[in-house]
DSSP file (Angstrom, degrees, kcal/mol; ACC not computed):
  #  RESIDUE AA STRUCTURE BP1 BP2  ACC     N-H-->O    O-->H-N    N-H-->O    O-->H-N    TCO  KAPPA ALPHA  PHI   PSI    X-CA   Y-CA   Z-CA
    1    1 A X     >        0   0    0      0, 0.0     4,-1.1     0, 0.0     5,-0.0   0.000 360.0 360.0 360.0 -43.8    3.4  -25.1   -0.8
    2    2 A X  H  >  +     0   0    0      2,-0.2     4,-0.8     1,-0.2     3,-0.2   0.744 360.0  59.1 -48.5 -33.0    7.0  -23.9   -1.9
    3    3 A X  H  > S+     0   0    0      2,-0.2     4,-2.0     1,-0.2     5,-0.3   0.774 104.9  48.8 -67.3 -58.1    5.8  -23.0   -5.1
    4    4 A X  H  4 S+     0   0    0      2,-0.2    -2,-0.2     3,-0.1    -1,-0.2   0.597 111.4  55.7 -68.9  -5.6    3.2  -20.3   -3.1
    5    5 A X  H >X S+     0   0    0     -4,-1.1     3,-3.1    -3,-0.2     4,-1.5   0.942 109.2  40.1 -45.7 -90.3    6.1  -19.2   -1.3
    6    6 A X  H >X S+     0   0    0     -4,-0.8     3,-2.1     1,-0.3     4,-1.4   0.700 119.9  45.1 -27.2 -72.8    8.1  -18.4   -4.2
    7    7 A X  H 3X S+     0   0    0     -4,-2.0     4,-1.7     1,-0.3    -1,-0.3   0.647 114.3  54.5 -61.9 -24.9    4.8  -16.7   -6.3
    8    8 A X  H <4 S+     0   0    0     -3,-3.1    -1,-0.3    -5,-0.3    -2,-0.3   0.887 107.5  43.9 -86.5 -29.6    4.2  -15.1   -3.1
    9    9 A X  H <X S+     0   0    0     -3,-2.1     4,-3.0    -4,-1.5     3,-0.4   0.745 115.8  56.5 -74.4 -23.8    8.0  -13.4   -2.7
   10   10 A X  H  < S+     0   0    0     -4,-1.4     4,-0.2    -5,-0.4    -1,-0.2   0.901 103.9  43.7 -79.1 -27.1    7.6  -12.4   -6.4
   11   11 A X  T  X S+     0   0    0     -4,-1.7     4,-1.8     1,-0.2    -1,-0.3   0.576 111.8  60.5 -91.2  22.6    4.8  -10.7   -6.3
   12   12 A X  H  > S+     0   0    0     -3,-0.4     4,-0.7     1,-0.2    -2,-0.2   0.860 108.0  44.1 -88.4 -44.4    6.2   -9.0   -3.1
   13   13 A X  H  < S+     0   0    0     -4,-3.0    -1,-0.2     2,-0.2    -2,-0.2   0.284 112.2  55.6 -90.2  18.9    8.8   -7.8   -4.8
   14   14 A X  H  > S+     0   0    0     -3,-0.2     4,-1.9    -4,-0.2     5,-0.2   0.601 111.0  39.1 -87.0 -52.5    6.7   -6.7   -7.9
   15   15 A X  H  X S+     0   0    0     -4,-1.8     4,-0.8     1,-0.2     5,-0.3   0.710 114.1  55.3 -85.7   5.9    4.5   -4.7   -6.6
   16   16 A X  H  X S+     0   0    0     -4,-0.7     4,-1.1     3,-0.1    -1,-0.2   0.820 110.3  45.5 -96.1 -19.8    7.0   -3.4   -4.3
   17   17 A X  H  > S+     0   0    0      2,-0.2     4,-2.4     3,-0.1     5,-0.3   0.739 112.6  50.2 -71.9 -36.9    9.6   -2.3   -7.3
   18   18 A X  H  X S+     0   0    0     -4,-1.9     4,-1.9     2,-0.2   113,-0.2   0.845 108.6  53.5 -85.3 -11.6    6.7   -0.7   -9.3
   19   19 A X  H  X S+     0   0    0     -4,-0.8     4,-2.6    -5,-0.2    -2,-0.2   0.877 120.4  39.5 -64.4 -51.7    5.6    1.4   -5.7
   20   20 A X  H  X S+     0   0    0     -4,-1.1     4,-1.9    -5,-0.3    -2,-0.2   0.972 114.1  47.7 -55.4 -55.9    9.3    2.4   -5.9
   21   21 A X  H  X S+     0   0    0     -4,-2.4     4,-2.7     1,-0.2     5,-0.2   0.936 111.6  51.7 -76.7 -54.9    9.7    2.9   -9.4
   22   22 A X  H  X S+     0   0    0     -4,-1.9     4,-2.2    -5,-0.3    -1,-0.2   0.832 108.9  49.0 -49.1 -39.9    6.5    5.1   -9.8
   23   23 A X  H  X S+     0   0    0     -4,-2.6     4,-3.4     2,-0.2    -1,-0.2   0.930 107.5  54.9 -73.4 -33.2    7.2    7.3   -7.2
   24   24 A X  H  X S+     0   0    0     -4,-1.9     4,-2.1     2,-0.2    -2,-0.2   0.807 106.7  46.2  -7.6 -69.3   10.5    7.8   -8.5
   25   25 A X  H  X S+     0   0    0     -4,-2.7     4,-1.0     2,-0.2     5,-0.2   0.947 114.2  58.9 -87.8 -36.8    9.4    8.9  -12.2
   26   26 A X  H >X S+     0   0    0     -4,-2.2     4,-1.8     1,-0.2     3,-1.3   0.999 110.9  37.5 -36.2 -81.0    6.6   11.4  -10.1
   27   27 A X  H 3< S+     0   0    0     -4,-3.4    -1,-0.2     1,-0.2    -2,-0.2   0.759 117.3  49.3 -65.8 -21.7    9.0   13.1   -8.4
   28   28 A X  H 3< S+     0   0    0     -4,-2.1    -1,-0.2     1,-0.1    -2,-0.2   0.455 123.1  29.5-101.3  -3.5   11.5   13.2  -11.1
   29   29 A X  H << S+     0   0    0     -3,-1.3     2,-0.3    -4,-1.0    -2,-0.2   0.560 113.3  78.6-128.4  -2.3    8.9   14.6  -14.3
   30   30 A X  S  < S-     0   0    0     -4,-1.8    -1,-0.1    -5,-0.2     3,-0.1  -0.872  70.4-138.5 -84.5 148.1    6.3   16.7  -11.6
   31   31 A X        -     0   0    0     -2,-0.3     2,-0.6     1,-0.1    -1,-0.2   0.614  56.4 -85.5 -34.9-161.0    6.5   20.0   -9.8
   32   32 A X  S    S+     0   0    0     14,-0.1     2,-2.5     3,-0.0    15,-0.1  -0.960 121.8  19.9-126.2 127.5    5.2   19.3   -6.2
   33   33 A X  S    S+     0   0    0     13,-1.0    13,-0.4    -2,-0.6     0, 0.0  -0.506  95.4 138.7  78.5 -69.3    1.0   19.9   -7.1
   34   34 A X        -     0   0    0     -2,-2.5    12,-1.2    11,-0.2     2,-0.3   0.381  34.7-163.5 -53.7 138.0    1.3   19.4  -10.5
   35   35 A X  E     -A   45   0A   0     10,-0.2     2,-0.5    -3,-0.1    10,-0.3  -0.804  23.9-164.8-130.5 162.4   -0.8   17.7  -12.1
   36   36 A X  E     -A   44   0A   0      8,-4.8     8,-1.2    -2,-0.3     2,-0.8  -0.967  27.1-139.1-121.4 115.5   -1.6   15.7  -15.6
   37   37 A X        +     0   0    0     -2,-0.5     6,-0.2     6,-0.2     8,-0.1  -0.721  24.7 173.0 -59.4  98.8   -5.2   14.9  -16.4
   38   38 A X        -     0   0    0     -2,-0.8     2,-0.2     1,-0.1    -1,-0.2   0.993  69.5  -7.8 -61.2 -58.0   -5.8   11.5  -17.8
   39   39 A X  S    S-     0   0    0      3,-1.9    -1,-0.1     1,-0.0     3,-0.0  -0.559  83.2 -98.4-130.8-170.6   -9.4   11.0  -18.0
   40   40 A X  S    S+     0   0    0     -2,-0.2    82,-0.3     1,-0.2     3,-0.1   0.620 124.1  43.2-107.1  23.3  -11.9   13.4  -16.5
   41   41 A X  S    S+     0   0    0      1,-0.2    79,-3.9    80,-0.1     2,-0.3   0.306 121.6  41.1-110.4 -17.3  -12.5   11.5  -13.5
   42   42 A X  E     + B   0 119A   0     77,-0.3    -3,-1.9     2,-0.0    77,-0.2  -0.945  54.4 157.2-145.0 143.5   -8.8   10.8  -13.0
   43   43 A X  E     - B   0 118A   0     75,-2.1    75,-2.5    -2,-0.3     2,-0.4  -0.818  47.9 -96.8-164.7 177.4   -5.0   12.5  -13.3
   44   44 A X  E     -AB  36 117A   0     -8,-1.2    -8,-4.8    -2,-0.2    73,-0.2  -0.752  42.3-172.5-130.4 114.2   -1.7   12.1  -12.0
   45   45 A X  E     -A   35   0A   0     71,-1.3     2,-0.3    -2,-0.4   -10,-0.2  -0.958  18.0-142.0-141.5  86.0   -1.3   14.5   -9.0
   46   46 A X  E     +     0   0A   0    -12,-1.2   -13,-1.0   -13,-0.4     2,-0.2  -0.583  36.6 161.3 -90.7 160.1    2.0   14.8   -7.5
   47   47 A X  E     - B   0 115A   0     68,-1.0     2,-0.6    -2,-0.3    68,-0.5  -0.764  33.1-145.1-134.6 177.8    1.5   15.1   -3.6
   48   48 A X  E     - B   0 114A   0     -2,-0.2     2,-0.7    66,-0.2    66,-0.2  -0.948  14.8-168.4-142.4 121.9    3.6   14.6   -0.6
   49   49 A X  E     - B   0 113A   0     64,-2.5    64,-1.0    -2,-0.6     6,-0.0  -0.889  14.0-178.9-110.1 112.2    1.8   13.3    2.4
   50   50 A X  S    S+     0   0    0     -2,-0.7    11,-0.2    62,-0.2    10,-0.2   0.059  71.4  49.9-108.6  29.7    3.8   13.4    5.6
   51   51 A X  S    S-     0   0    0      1,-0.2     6,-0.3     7,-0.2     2,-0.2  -0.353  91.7 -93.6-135.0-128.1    0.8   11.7    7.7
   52   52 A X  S >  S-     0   0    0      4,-3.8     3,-1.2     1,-0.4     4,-0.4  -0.447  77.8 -14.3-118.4-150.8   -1.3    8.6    7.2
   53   53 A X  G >  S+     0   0    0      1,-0.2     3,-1.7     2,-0.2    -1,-0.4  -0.151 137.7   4.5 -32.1 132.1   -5.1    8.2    5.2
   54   54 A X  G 3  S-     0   0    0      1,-0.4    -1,-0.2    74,-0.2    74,-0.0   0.630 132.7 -66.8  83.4  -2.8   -6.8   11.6    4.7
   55   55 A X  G <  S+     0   0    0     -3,-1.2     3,-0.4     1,-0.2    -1,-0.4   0.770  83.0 166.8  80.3  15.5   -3.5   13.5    6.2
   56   56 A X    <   +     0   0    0     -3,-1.7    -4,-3.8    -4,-0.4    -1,-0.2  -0.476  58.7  16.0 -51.4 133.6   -4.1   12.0    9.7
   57   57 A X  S >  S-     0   0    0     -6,-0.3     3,-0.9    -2,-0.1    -1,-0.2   0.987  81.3-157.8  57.7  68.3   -1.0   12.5   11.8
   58   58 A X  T 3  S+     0   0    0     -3,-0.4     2,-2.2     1,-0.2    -7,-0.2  -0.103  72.9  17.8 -32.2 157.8    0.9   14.9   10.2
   59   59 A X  T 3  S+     0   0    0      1,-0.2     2,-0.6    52,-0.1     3,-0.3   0.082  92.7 112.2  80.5 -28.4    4.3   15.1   10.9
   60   60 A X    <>  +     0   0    0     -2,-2.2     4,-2.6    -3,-0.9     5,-0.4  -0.138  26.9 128.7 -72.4  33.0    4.3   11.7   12.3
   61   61 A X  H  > S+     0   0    0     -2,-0.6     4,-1.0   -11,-0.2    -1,-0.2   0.741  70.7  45.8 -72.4  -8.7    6.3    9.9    9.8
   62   62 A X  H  > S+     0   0    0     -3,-0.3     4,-2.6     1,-0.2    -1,-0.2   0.940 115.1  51.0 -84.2 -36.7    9.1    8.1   12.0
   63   63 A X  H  > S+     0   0    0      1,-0.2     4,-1.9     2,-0.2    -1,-0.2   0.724 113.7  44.3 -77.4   0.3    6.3    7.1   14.2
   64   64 A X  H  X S+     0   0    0     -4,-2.6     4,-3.3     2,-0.2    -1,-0.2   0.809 115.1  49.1 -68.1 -41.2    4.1    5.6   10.9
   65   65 A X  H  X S+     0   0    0     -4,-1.0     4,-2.1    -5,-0.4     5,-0.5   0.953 114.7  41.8 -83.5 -47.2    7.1    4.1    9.7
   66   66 A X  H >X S+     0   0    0     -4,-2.6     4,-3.1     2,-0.2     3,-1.9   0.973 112.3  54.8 -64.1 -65.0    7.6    2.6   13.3
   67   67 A X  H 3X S+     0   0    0     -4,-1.9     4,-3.1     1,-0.3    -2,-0.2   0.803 112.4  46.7 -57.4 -50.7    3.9    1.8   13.4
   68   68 A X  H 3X S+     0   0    0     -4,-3.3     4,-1.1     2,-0.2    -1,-0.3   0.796 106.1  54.1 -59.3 -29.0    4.5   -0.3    9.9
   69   69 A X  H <X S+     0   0    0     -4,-2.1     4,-1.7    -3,-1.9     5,-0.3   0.904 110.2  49.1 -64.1 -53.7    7.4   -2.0   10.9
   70   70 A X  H  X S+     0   0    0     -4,-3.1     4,-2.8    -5,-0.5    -2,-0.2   0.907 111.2  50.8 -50.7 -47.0    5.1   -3.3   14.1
   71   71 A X  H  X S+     0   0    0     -4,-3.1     4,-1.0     2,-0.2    -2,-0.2   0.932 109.6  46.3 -70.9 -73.0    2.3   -4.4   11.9
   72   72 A X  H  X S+     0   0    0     -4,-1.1     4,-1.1     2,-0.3    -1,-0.2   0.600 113.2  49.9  26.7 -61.0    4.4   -6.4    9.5
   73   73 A X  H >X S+     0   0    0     -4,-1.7     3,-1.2     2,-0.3     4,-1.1   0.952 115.2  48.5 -84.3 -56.4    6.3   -8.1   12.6
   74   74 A X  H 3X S+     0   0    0     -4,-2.8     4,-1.6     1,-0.3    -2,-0.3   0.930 107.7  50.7 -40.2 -61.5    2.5   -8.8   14.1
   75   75 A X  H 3< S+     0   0    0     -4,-1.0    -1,-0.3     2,-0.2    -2,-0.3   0.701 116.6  41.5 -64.8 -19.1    1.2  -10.2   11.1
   76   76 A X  H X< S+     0   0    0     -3,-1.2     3,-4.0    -4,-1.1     4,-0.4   0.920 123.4  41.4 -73.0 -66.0    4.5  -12.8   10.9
   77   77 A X  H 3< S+     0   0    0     -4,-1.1    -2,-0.2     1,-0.3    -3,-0.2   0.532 126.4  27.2 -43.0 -38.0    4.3  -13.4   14.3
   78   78 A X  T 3X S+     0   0    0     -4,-1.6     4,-2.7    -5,-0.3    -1,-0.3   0.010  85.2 124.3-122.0   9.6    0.8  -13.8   14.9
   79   79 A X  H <>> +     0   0    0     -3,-4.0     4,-2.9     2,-0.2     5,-0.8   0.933  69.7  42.7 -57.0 -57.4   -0.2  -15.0   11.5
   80   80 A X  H >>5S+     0   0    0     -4,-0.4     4,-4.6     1,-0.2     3,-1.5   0.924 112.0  54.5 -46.2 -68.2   -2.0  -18.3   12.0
   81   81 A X  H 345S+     0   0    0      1,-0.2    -1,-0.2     2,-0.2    -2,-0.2   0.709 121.1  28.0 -31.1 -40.6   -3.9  -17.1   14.8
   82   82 A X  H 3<5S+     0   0    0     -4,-2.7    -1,-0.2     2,-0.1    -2,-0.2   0.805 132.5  39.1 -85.8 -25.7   -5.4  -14.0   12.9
   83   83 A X  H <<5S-     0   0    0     -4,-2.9     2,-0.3    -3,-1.5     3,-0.3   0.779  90.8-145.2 -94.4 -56.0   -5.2  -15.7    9.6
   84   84 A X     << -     0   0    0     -4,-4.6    -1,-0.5    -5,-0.8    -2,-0.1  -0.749  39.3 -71.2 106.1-159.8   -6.0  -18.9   10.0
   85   85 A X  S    S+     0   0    0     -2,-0.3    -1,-0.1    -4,-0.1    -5,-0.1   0.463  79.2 127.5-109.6 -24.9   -4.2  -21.7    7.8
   86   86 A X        -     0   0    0     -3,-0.3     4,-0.2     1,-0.2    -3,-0.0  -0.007  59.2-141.8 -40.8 165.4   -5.7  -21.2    4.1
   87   87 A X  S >  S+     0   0    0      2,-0.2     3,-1.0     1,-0.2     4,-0.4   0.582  89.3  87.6-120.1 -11.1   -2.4  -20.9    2.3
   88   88 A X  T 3  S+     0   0    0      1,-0.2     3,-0.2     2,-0.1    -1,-0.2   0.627  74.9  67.1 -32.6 -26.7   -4.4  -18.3    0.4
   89   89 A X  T >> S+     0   0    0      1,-0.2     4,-2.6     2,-0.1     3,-2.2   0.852  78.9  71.8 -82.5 -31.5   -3.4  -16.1    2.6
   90   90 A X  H <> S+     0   0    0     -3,-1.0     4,-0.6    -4,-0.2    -1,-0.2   0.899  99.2  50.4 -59.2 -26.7    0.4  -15.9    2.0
   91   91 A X  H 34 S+     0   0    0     -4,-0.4    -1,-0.2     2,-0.2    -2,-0.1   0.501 110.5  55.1 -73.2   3.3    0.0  -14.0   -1.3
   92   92 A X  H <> S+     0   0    0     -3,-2.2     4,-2.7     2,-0.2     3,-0.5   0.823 110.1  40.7-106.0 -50.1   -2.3  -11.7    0.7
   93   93 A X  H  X S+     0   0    0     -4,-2.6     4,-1.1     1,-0.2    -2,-0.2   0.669 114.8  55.7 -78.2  -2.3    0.3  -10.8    3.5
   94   94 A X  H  X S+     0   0    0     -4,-0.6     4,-1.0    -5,-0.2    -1,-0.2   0.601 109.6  44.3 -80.2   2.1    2.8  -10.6    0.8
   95   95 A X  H >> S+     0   0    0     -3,-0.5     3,-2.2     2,-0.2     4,-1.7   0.884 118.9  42.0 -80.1 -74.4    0.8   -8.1   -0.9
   96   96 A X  H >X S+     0   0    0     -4,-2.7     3,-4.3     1,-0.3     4,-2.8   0.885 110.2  58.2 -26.8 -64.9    0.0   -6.2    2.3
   97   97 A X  H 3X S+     0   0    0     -4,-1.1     4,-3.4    -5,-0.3    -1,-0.3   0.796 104.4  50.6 -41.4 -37.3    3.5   -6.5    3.4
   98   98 A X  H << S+     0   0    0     -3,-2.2    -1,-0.3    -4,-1.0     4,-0.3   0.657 113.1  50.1 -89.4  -0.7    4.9   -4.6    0.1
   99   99 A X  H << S+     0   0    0     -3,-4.3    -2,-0.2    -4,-1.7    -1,-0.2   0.692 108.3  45.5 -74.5 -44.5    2.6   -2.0    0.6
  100  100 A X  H >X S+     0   0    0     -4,-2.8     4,-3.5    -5,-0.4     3,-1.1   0.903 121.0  42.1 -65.1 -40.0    3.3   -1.4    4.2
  101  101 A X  H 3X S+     0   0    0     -4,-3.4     4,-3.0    -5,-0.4     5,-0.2   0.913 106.8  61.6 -77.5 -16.8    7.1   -1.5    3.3
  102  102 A X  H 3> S+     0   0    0     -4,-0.3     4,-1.0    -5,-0.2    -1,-0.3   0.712 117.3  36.9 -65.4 -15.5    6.6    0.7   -0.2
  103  103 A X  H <> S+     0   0    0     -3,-1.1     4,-1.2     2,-0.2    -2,-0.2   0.895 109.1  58.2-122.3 -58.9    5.4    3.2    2.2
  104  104 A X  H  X S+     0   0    0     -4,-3.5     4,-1.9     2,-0.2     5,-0.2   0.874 112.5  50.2 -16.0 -54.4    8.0    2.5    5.4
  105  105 A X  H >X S+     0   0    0     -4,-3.0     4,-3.8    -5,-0.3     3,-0.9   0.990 108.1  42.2 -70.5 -57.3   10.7    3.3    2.8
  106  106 A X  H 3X>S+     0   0    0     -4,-1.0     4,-2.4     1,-0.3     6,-1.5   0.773 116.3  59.5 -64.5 -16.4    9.5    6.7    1.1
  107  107 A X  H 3<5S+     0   0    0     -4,-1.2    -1,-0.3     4,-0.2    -2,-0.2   0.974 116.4  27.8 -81.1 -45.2    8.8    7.3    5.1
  108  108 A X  H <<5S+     0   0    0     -4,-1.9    -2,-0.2    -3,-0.9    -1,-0.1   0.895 125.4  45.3 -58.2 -67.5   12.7    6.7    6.1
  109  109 A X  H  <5S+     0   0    0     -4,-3.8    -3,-0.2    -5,-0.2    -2,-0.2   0.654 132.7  17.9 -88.4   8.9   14.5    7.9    2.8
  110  110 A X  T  <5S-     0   0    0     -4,-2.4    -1,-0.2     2,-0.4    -3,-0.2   0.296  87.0-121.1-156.0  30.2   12.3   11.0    2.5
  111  111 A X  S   <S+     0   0    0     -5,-0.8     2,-0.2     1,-0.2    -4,-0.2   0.882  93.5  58.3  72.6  20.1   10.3   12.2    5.8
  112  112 A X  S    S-     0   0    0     -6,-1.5    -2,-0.4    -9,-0.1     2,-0.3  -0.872  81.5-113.6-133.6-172.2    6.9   11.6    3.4
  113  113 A X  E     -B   49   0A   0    -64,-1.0   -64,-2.5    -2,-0.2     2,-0.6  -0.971  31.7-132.0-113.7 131.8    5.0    9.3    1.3
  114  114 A X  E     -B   48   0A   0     -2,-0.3   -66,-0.2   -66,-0.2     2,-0.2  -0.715  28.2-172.0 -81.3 115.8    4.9   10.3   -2.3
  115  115 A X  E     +B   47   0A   0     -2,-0.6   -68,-1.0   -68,-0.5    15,-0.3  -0.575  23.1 148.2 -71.8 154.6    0.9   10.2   -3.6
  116  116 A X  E     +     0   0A   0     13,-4.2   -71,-1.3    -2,-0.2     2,-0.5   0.420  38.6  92.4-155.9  12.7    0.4   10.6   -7.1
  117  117 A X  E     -BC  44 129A   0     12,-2.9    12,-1.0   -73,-0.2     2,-0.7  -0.911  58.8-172.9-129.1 113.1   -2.8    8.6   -8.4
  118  118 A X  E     -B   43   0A   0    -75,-2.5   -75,-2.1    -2,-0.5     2,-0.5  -0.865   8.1-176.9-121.4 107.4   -6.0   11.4   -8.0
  119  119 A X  E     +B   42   0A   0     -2,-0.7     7,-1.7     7,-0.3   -77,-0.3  -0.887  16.3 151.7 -83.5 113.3   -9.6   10.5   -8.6
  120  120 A X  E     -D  125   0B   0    -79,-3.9     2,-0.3    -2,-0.5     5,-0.2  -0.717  39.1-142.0-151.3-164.6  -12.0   12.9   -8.4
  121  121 A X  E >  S-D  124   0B   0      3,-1.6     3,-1.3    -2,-0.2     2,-0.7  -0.696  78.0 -41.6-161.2 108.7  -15.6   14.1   -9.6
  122  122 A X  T 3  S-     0   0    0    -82,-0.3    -2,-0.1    -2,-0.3     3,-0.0  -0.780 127.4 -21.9  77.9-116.4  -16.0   17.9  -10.3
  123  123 A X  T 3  S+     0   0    0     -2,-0.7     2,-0.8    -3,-0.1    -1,-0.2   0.259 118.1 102.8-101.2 -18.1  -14.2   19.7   -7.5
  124  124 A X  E <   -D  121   0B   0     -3,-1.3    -3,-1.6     1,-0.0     2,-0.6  -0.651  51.4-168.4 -85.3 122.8  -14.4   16.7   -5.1
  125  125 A X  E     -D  120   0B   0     -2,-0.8    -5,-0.2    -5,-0.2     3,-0.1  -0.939  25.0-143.7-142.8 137.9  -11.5   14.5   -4.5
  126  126 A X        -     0   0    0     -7,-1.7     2,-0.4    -2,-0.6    -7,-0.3  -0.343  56.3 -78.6 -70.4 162.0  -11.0   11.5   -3.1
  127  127 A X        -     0   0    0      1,-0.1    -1,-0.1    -9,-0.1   -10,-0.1  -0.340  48.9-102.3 -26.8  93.9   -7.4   11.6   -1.3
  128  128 A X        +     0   0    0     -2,-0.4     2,-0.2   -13,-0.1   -74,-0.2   0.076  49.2 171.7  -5.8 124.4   -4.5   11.3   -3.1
  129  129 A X  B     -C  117   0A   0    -12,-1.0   -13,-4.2   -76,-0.1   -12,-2.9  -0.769  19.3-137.6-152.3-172.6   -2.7    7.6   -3.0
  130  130 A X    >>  -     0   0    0    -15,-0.3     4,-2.0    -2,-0.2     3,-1.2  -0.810  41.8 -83.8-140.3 162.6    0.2    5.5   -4.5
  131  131 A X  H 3> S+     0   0    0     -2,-0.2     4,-2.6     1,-0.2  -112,-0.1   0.911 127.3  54.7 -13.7 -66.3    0.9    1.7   -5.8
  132  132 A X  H 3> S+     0   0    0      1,-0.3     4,-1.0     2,-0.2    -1,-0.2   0.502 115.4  39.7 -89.7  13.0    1.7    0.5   -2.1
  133  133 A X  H <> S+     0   0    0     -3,-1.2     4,-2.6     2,-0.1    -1,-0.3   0.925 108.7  56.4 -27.8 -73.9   -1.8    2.0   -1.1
  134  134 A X  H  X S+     0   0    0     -4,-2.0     4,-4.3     1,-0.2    -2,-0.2   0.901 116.1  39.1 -48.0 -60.0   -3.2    0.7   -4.2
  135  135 A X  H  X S+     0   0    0     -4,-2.6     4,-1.2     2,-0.2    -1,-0.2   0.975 113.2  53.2 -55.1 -53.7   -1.6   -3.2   -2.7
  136  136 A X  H >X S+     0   0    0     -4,-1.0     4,-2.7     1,-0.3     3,-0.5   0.933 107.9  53.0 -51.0 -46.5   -2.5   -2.7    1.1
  137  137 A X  H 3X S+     0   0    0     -4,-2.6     4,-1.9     1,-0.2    -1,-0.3   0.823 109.9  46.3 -65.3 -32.5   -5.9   -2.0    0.0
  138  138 A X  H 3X S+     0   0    0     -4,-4.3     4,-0.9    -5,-0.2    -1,-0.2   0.646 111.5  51.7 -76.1  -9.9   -6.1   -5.2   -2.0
  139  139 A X  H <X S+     0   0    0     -4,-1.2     4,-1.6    -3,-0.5    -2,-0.2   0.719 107.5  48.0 -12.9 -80.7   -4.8   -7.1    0.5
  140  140 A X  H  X S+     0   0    0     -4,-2.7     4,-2.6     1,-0.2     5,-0.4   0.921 115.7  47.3 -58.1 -52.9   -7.1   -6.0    3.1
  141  141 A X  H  X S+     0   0    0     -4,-1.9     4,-2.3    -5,-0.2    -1,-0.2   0.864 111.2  52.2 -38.8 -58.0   -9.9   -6.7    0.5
  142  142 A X  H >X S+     0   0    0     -4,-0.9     4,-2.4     1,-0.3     3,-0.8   0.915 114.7  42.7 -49.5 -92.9   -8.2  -10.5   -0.4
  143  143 A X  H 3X S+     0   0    0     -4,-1.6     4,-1.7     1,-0.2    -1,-0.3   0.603 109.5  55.9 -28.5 -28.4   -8.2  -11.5    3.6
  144  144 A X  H 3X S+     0   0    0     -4,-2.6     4,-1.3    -5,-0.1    -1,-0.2   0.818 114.3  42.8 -85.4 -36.6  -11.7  -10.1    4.3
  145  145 A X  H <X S+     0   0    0     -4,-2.3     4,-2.5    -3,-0.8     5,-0.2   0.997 107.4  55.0 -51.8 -63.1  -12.9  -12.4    1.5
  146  146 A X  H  X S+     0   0    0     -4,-2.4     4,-3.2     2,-0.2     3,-0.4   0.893 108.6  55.5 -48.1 -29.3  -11.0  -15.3    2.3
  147  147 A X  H  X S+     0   0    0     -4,-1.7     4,-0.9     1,-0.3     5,-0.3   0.940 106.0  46.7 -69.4 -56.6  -12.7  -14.9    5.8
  148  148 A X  H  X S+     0   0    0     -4,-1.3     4,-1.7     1,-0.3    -1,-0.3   0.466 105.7  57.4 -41.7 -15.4  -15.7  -15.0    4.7
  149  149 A X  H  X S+     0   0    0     -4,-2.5     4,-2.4    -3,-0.4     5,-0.3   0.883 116.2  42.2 -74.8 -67.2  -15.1  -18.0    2.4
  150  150 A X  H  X S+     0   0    0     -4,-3.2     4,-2.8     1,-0.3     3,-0.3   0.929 112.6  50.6 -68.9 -43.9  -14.1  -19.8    5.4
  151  151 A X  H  < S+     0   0    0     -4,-0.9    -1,-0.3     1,-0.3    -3,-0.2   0.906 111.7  50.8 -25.4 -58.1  -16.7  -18.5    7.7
  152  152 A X  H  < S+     0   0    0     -4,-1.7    -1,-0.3    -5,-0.3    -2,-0.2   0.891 103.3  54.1 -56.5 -22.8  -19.1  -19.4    5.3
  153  153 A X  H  <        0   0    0     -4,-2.4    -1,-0.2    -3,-0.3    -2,-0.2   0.992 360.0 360.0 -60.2 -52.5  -17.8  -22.9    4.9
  154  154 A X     <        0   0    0     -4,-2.8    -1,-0.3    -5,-0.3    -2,-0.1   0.581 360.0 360.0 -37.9 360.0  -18.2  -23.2    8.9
């Protein structure tokens, strides 16, 4: 079990250096809007989002950042009970967790969240997002599975 501790802090602090690091090299080679096309479904878009998903809550970034802090301290706090015991689950709340904080930080040291990863099909595009998106959302994914492994099991 120390050994999924360990694997679990590393990749907490992997993906949470390459959330950092990306936004970083976006804001320091883009414009604000500009954007690079990779593939023709996809480019590298920088964006500044000062709300949550889909630009919900604008403006609201101390109380997002507050709102992340809370969630983070829930999930420690409250972890078996919502989680359950699988020990699968710690690489999944460290995952979440470096997502929520990738996103906390940009929220603190610059009143936004830097987006930069743009998907789209024609003129339609999905939302702009980042690495600690990219994590939360795999996370989420990783814990709805696992219930469902143990559900089934029931």
């Amino acid at each position: 079990m120390r050994r999924l501790y360990i694997l679990s802090a590393l990749l907490f602090a992997l993906a949470l250096t390459a959330d950092q690091v990306t936004k970083v090299l976006v804001e320091g080679r883009f414009m604000l809007g500009e954007s690079l096309p990779l593939l023709p479904c996809f480019a590298l878009t920088y964006v500044r989002n000062q709300g949550a998903a889909w630009g919900m809550f604008q403006g609201a970034h101390y109380l997002l950042a507050a709102f992340g802090i809370v969630a983070i301290a829930a999930c420690i706090v409250f972890r078996k009970k919502l989680f359950g015991r699988h020990p699968l689950y710690v690489p999944a709340l460290a995952l979440l967790f470096s997502g929520i904080a990738g996103n906390v930080i940009d929220r603190f040291r610059l009143g936004y969240v830097v987006d930069f990863l743009d998907f789209f099909w024609g003129s339609a595009h999905f939302p702009c997002f980042n690495v600690a998106d990219t994590a939360i959302c795999l996370a989420v994914a990783w814990i709805i599975g696992l219930q469902w492994l143990e559900d089934r099991r029931k």
